[in-house]
LUMDREN-623272 format. One record per residue (C-alpha): chain; residue number from 0; z, x, y. Coordinates in Angstrom, 2 decimals, always signed. Example, Ala and Ser with C-alpha at 12.3 -4.5 7.8 and 13.67 -1.06 7.14 Angstrom:
+--------+-----+---------+---------+---------+
! cadena ! num !       z !       x !       y !
+--------+-----+---------+---------+---------+
!      A !   0 !   +7.80 !  +12.30 !   -4.50 !
!      A !   1 !   +7.14 !  +13.67 !   -1.06 !
+--------+-----+---------+---------+---------+
***
This chain:
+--------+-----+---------+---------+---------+
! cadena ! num !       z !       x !       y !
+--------+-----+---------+---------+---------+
!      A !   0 !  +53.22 !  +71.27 !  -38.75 !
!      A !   1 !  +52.11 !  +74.45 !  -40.80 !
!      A !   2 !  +50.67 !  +73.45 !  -44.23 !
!      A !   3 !  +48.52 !  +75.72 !  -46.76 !
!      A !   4 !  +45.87 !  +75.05 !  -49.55 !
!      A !   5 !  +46.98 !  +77.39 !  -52.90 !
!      A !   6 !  +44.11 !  +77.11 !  -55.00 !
!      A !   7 !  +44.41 !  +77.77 !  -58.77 !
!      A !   8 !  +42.26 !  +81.16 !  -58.56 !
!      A !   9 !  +45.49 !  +82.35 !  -56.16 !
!      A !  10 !  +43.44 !  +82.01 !  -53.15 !
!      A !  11 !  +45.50 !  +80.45 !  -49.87 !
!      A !  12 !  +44.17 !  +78.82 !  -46.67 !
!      A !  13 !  +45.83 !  +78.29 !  -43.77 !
!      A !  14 !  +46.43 !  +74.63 !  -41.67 !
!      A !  15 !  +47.58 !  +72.04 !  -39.68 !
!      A !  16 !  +49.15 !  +69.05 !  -41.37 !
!      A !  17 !  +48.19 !  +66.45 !  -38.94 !
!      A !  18 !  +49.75 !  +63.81 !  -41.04 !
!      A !  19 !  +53.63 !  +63.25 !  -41.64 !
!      A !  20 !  +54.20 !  +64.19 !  -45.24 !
!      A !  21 !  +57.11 !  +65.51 !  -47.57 !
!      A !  22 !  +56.64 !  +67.48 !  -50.70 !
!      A !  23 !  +53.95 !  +69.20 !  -52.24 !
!      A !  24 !  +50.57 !  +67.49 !  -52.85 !
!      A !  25 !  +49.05 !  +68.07 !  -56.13 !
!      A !  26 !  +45.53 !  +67.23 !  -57.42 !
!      A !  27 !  +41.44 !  +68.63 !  -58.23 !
!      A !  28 !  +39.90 !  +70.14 !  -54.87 !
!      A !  29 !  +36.32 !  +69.18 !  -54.49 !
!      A !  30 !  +33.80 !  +69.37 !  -51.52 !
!      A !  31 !  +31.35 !  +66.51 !  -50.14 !
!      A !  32 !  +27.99 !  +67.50 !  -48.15 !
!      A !  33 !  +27.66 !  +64.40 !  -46.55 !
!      A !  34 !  +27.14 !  +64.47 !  -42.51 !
!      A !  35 !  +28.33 !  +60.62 !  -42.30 !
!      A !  36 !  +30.02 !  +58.31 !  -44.64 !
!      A !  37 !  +33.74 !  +59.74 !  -44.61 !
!      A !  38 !  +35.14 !  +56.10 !  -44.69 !
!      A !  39 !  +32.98 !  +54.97 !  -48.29 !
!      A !  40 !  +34.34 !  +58.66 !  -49.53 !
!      A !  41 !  +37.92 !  +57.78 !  -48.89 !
!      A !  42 !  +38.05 !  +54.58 !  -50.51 !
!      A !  43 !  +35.65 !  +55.45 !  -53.52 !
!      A !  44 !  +37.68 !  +55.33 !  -56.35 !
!      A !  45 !  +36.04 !  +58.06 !  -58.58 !
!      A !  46 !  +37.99 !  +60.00 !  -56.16 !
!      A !  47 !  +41.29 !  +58.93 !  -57.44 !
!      A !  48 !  +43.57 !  +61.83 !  -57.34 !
!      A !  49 !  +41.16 !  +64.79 !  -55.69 !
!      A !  50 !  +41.61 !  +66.74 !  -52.96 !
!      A !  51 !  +38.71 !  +66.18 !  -50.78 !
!      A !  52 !  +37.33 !  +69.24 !  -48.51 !
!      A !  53 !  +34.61 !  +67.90 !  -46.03 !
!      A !  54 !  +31.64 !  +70.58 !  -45.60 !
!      A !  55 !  +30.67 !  +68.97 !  -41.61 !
!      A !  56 !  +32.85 !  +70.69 !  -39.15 !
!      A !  57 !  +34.01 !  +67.55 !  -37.58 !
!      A !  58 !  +35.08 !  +64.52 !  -39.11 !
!      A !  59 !  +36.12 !  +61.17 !  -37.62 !
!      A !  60 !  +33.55 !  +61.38 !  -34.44 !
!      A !  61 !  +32.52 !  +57.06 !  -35.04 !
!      A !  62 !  +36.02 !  +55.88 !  -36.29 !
!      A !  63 !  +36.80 !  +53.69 !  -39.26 !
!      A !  64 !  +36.18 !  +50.15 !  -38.83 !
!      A !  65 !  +36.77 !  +47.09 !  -41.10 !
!      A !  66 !  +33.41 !  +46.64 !  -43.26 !
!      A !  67 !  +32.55 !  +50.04 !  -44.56 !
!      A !  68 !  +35.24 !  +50.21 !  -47.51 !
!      A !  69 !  +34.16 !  +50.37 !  -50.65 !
!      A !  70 !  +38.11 !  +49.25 !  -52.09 !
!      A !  71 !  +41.14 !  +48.07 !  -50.36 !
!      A !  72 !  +42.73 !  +51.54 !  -50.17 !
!      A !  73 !  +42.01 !  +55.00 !  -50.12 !
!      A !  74 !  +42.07 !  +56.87 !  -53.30 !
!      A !  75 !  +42.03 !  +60.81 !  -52.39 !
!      A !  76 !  +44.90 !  +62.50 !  -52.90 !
!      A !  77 !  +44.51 !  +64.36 !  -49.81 !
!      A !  78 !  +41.88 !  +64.99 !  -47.22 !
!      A !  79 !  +40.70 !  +68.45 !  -45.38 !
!      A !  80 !  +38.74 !  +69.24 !  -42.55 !
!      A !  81 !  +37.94 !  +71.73 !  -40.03 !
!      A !  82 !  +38.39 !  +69.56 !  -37.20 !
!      A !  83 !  +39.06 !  +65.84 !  -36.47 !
!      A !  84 !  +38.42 !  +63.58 !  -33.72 !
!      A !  85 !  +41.00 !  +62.08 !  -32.74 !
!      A !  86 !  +39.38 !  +58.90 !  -31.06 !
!      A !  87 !  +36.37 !  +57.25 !  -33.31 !
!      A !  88 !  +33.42 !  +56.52 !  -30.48 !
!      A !  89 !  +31.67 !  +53.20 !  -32.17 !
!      A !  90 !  +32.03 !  +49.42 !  -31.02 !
!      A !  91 !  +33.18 !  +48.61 !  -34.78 !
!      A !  92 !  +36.20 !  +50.99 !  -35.07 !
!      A !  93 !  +39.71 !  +49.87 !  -35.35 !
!      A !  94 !  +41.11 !  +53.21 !  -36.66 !
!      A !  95 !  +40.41 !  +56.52 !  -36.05 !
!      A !  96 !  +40.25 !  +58.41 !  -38.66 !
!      A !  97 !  +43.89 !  +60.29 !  -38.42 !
!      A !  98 !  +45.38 !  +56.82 !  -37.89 !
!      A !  99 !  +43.71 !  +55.24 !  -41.20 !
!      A ! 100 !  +45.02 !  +58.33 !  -43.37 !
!      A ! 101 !  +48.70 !  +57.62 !  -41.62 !
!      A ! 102 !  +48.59 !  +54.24 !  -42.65 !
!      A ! 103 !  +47.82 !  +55.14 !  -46.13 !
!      A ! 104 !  +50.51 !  +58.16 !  -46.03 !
!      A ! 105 !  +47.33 !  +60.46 !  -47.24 !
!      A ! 106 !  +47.97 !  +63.97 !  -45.82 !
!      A ! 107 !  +45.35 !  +65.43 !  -43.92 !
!      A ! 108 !  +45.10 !  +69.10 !  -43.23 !
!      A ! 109 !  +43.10 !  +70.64 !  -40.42 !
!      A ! 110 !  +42.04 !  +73.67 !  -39.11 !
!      A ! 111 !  +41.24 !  +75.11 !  -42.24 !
!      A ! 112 !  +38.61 !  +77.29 !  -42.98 !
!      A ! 113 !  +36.29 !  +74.64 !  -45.05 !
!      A ! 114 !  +33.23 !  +77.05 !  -45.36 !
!      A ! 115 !  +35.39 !  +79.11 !  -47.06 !
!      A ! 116 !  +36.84 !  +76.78 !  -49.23 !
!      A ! 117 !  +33.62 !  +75.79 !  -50.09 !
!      A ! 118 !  +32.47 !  +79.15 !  -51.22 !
!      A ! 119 !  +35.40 !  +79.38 !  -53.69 !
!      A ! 120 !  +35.09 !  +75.86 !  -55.54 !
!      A ! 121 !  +31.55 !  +77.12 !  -55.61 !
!      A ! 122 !  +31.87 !  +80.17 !  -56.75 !
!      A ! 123 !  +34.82 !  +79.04 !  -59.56 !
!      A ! 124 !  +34.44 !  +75.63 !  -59.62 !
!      A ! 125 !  +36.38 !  +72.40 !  -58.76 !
!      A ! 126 !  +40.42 !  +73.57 !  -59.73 !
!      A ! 127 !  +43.79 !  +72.35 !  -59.15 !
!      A ! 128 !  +45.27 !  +72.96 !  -55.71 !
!      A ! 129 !  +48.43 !  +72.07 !  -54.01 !
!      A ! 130 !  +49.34 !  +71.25 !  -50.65 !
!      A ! 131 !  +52.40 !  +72.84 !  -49.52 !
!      A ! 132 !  +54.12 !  +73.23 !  -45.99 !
!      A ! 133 !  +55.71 !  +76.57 !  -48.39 !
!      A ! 134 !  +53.77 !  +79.75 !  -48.32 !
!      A ! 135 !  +54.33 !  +79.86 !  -51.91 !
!      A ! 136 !  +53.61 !  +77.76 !  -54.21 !
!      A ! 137 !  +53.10 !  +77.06 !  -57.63 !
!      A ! 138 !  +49.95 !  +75.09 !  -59.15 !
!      A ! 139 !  +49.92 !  +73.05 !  -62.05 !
!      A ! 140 !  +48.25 !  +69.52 !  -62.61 !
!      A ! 141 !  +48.89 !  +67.10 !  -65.43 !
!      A ! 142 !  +46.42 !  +65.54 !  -66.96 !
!      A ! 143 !  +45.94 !  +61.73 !  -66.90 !
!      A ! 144 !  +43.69 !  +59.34 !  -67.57 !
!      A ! 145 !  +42.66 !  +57.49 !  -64.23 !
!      A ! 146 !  +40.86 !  +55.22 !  -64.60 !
!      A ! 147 !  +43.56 !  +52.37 !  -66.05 !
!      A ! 148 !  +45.12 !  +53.25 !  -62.09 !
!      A ! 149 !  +42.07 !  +52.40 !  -60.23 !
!      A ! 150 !  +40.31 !  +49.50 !  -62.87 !
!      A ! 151 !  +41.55 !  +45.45 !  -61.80 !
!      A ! 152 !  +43.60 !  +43.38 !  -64.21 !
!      A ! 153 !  +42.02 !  +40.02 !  -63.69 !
!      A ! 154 !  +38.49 !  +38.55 !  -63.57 !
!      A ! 155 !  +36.96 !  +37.54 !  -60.59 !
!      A ! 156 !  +33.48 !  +36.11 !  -59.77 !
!      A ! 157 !  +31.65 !  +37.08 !  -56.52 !
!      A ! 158 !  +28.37 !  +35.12 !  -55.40 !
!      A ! 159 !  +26.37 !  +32.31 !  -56.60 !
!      A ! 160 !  +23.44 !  +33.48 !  -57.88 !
!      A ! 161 !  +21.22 !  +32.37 !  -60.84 !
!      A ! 162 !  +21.25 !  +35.70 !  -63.27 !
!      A ! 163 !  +24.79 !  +35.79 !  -63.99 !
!      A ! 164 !  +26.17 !  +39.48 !  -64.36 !
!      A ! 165 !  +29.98 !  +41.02 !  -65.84 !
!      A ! 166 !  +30.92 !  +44.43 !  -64.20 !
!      A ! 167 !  +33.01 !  +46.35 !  -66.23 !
!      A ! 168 !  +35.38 !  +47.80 !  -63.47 !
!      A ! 169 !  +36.22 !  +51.54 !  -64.09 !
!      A ! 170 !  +36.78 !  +51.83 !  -60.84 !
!      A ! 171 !  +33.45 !  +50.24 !  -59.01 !
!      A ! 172 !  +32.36 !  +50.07 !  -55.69 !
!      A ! 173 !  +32.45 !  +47.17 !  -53.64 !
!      A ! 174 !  +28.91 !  +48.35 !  -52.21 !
!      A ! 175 !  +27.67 !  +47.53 !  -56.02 !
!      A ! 176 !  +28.51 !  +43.98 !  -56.29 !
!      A ! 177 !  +27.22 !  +43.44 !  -52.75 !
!      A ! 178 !  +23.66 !  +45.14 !  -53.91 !
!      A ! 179 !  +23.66 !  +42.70 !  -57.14 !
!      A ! 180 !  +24.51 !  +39.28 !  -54.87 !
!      A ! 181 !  +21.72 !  +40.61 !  -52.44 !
!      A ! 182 !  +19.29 !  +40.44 !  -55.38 !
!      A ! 183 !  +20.34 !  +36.97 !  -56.78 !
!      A ! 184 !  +23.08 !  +37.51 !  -59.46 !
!      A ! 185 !  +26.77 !  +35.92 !  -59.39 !
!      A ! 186 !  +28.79 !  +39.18 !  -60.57 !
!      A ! 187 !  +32.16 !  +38.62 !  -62.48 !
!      A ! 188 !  +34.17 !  +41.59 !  -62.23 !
!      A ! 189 !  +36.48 !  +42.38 !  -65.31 !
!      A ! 190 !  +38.85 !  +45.12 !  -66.50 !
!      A ! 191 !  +37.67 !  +48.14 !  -68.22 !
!      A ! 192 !  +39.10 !  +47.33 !  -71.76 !
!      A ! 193 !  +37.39 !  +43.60 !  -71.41 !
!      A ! 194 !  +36.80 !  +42.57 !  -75.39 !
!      A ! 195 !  +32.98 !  +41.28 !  -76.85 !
!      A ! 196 !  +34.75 !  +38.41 !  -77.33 !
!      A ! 197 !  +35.52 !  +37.26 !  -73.97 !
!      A ! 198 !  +32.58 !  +38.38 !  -72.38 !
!      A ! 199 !  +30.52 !  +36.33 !  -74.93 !
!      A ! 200 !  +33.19 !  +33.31 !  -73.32 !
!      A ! 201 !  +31.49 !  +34.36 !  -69.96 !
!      A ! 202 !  +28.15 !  +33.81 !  -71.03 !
!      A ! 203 !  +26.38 !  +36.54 !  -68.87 !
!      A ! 204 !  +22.87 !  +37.24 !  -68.28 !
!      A ! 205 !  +23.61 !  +41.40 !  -68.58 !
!      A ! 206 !  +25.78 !  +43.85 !  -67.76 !
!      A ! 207 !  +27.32 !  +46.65 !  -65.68 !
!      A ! 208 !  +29.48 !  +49.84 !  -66.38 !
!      A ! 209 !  +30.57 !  +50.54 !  -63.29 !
!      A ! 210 !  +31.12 !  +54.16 !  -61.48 !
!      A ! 211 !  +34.72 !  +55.60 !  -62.20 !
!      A ! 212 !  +36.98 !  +58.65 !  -61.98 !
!      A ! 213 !  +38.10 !  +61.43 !  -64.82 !
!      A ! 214 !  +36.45 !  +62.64 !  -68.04 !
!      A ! 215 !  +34.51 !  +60.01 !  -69.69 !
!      A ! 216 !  +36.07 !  +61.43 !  -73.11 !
!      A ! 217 !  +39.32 !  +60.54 !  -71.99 !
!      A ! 218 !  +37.81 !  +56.81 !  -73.00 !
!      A ! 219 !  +36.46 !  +57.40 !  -76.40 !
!      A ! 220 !  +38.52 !  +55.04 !  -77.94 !
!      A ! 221 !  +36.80 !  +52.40 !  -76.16 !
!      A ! 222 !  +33.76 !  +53.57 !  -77.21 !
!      A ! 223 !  +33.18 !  +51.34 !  -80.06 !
!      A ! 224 !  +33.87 !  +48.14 !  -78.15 !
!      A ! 225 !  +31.47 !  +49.60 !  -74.93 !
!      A ! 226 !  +28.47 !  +49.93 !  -77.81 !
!      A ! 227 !  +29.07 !  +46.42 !  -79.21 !
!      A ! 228 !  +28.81 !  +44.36 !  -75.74 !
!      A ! 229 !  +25.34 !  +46.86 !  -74.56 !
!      A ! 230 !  +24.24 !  +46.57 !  -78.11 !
!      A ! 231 !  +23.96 !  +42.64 !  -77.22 !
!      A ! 232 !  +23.42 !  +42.21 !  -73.32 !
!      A ! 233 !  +20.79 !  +44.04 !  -70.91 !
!      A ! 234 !  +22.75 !  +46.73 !  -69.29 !
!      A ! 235 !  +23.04 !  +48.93 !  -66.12 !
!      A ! 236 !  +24.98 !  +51.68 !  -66.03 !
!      A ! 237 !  +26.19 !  +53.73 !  -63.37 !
!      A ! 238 !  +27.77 !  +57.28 !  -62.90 !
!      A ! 239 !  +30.77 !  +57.11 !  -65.45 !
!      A ! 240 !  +29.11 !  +53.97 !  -67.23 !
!      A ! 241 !  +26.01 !  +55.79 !  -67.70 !
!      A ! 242 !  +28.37 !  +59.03 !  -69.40 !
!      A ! 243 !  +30.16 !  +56.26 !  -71.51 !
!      A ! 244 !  +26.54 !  +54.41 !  -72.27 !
!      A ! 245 !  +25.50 !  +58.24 !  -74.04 !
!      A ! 246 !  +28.97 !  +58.86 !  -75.42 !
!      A ! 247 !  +28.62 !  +55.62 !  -77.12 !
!      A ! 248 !  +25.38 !  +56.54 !  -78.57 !
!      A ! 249 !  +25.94 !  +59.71 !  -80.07 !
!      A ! 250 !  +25.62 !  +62.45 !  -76.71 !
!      A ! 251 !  +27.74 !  +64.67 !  -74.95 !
!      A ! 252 !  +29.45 !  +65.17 !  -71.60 !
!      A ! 253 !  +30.61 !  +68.38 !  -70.07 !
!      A ! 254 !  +31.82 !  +69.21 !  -66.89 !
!      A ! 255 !  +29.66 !  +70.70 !  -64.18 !
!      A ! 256 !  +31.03 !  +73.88 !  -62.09 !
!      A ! 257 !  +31.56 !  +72.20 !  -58.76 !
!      A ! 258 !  +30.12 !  +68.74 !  -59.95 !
!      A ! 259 !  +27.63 !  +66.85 !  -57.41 !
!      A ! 260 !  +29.12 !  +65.01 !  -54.05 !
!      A ! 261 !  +27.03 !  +64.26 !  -51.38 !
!      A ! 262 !  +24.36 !  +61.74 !  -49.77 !
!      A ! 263 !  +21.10 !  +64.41 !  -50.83 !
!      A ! 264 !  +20.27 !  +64.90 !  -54.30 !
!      A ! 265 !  +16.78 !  +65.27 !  -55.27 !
!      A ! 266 !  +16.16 !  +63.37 !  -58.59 !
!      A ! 267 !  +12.56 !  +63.17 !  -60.14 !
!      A ! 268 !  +11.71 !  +60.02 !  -61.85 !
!      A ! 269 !   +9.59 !  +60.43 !  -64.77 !
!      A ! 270 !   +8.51 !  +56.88 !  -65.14 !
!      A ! 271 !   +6.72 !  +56.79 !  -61.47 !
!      A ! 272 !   +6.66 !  +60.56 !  -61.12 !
!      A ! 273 !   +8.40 !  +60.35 !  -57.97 !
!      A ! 274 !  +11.25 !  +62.24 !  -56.56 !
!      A ! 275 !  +13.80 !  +59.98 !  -54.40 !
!      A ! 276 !  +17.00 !  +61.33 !  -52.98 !
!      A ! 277 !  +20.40 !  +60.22 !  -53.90 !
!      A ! 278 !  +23.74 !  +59.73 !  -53.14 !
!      A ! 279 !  +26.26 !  +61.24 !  -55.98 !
!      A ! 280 !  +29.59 !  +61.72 !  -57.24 !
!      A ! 281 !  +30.38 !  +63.20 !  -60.53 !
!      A ! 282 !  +31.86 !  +65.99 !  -61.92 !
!      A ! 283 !  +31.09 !  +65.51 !  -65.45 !
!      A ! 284 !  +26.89 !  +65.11 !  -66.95 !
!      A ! 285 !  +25.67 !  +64.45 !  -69.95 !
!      A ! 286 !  +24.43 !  +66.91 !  -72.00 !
!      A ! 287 !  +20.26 !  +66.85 !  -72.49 !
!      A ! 288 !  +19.96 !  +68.62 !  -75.95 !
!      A ! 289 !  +23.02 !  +66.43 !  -77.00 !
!      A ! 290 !  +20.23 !  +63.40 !  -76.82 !
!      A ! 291 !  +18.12 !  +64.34 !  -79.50 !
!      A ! 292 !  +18.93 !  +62.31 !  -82.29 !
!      A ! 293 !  +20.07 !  +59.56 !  -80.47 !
!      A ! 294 !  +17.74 !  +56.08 !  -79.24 !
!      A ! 295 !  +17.95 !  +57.33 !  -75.66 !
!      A ! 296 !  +15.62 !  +59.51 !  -73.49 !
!      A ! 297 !  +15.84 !  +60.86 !  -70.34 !
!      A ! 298 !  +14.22 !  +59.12 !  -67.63 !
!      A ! 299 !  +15.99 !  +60.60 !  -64.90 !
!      A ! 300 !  +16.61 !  +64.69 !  -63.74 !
!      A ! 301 !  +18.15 !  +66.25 !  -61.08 !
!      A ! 302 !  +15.82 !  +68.37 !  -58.80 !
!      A ! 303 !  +18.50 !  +70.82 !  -57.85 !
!      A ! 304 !  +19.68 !  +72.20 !  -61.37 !
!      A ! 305 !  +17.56 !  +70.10 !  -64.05 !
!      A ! 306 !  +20.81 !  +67.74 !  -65.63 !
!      A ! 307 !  +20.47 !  +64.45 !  -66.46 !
!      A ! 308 !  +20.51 !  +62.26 !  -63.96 !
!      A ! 309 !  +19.87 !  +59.09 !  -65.83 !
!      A ! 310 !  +18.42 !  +57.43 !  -69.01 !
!      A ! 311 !  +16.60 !  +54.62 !  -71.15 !
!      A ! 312 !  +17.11 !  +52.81 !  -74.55 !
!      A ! 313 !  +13.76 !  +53.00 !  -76.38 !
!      A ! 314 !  +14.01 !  +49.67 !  -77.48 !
!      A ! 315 !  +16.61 !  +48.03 !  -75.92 !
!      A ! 316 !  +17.31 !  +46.97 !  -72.18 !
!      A ! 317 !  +19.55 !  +49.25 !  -71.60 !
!      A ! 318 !  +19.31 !  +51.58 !  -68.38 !
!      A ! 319 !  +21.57 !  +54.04 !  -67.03 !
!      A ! 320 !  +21.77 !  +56.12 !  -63.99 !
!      A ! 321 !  +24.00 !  +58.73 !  -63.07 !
!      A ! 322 !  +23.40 !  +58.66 !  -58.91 !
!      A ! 323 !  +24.35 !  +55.76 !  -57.11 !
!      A ! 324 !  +21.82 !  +53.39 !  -56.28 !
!      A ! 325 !  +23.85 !  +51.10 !  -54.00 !
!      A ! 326 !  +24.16 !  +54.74 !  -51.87 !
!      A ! 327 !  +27.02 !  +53.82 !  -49.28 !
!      A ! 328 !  +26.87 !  +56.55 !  -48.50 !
!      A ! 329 !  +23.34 !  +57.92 !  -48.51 !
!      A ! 330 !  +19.58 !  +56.90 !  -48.86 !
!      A ! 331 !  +18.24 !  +53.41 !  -50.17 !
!      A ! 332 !  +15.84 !  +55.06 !  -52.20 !
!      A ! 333 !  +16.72 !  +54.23 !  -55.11 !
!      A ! 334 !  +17.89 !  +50.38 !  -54.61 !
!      A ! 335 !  +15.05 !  +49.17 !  -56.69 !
!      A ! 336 !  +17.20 !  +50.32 !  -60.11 !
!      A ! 337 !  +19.07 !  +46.34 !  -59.59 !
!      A ! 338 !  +15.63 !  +44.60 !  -58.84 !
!      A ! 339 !  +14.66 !  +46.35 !  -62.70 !
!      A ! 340 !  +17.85 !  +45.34 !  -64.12 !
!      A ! 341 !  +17.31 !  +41.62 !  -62.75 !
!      A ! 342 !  +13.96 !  +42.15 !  -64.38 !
!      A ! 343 !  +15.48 !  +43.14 !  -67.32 !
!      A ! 344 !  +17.61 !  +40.26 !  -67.57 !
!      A ! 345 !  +14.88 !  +37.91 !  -66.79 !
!      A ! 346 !  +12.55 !  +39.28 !  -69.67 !
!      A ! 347 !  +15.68 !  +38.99 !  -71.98 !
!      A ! 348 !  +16.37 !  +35.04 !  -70.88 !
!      A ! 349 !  +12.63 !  +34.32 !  -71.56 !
!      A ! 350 !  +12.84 !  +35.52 !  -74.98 !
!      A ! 351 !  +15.83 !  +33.61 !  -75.58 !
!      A ! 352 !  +14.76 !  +30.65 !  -74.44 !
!      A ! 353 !  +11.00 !  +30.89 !  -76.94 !
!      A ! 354 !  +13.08 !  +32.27 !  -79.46 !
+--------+-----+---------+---------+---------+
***
C-alpha cells in the first residue's frame, strides 16, 4: 500500500506501507546512525512515541530473536527504512523484522528516501510528522508527558548480589540492570514517583535514575523528591536521570537540533583524559554555563559538538552520565561507569559502618 511521510516543515516523502495499518500515525521523527542494533532501538523506551528513520539502507538482514530486547514491547511509534529484508539470516532469529513490527501493529514504511529525510531533520531539526496513506495531510502533535506510559507500577528485585541498588524506572533498559547484576548488585526496580520514604524501607546501598523519554522539565515537580533521595544515597545517573540529577541542582536543559542517536559518539573524559565512544539517545542536554553556581562540574563532553555529556558532585557520590554505558547497542567502552558506582557505594558503606 501507498503511504507518505508529511513532515512539519511541509516536506513529503513517498512509500510503501509494508505493515497493515488504518489511520494516520502521529509522533517526533528522528534518525539513528547505528549499522546494527535495530531490535534494542525498537524496544528502548526513550523512544516512546517517535518516528524512527534508520540512516543504513537495509534493515532487518540478522532477524530479531528472543534475547536482544531491552523491554517487553516496542515503543516507536512508527519505523522507516529504505529497504527491509524480509528473512533475518542468524541461528537466533524467530522474527524477521517485518513480522515483529506486525505483531506489535507498528507501521513500517519502506522505500523511502531516508538520506533525504535525514538531511531535513538535520537541517531543521527533529519535528512532528504524520504517516498518512492520504497525500494530504495535516500535522499536529499534542504534547504529553511520557514517561508515566513507559515507567512500571510495582517494585521488583532482580539478582542477588551484595551492594543492593533501587532503579528509579523512567523508562530503563533491561540491558542496565543486567550490567549492575554482572558487577555484583541485587537491583530493585521502582516507579518513577517512588517517595524517600519507601526507598529508606528498602534499605539500598545507592541509586539509579534510569534513561527515559520526553523533556526532563516536564518532571519538575518531582524534582524536590529526586534531590532528597541523591542528597542521601550514592547515585548513578543515566541519560534522562542525569538531566533530572542537574535540574534538581539548579541547571538547565534545552533541546538539541536533531538530538544524538546512534552507537558512535566521541566523548572525552576529563578525569583520565581519554576519549571513549558511546552509544546515545537524547534529544534534550544540559546546559554547561547553566552549571556555574551549582555543586556539579562537568566531567564528561561530547567530541562532536562540545555539550555535556556527563557530570560529578564535588562532594558527594553522585555521578551522572548522559551516554549509555550499558551500550546495547554500541561499544563497551564505557562499562567501567557501574564498576565506579559499585566503588562508590562501597566507600559510602565503609564510612557508615566506622561512623
Amino acid at each position: 500500500m501507498e503511504a507518505y511521510l508529511h513532515l512539519q516543515n511541509g516536506k513529503i516523502f513517498f512509500g510503501k506501507l509494508e505493515t497493515t495499518w488504518t489511520g494516520d500515525v502521529t509522533g517526533e521523527v528522528v534518525f539513528f546512525t547505528g549499522m546494527t542494533g535495530y531490535q534494542e532501538v525498537l524496544t528502548d523506551p526513550s523512544y516512546k512515541n517517535q518516528i524512527i528513520v534508520f540512516t543504513y539502507p537495509l534493515i532487518g538482514n540478522y532477524g530479531v530473536n528472543e534475547v536482544d530486547f531491552e523491554s517487553k514491547q516496542p515503543h516507536v511509534k512508527a519505523v522507516i527504512v529504505y529497504e527491509v529484508e524480509e528473512t533475518g539470516y542468524h541461528y537466533e532469529a524467530t522474527y524477521s523484522f517485518k513480522q515483529y513490527l506486525q505483531k506489535w501493529n507498528v507501521p513500517l514504511l519502506t522505500h523511502v528516501d531516508t538520506r533525504a529525510v535525514v538531511k531535513q531533520i538535520r537541517e531543521h531539526g527533529a519535528m512532528p510528522a504524520v504517516i498518512s496513506t492520504s497525500q494530504q495531510a495535516i500535522v499536529h502533535m499534542e504534547e504529553q508527558a511520557p514517561v508515566p506510559l513507559v515507567s512500571t507500577s510495582e517494585i521488583k528485585t532482580y539478582g542477588d548480589g551484595h551492594m543492593h541498588v533501587v532503579l528509579f524506572d523512567f523508562g530503563y533498559k533491561k540491558s542496565i540492570v543486567q550490567s549492575l547484576i554482572k558487577h555484583g548488585c541485587r537491583v530493585t526496580v521502582v516507579p518513577y514517583n517512588t517517595t524517600l520514604q519507601t526507598v529508606e524501607q528498602l534499605d539500598p546501598d545507592g541509586v539509579l535514575l534510569s534513561n527515559g523519554p520526553g523533556d526532563p522539565k516536564q518532571l519538575s515537580h518531582h524534582l524536590p523528591n529526586i534531590l532528597s533521595v541523591i542528597e542521601r544515597y550514592p547515585t548513578l545517573a543515566i541519560c534522562l536521570g542525569h538531566q533530572l540529577v542537574s535540574l534538581a541542582y539548579g541547571g538547565d536543559t534545552e533541546k538539541l537540533p536533531f538530538g544524538h542517536r546512534g552507537a558512535n559518539q566521541p566523548v572525552y573524559d576529563a578525569k583520565t583524559k581519554k576519549v571513549f565512544m558511546t552509544s546515545q539517545n537524547h534529544g534534550y542536554v544540559v546546559k554547561a554555563e547553566s552549571l556555574a553556581d551549582t555543586p556539579l562540574s562537568i566531567r564528561f563532553i561530547n567530541v562532536n559538538d562540545g555539550s555535556v555529556e556527563g557530570v560529578r558532585h564535588e562532594t558527594k557520590p553522585i555521578l551522572c552520565v548522559q551516554y549509555h554505558p550499558e551500550a546495547h547497542p554500541g561499544p563497551n567502552d564505557t562499562q567501567f561507569i557501574f564498576a565506579e558506582f559499585v566503588d562508590m557505594m562501597k566507600a559510602a558503606r565503609k564510612e557508615k559502618v566506622y561512623a
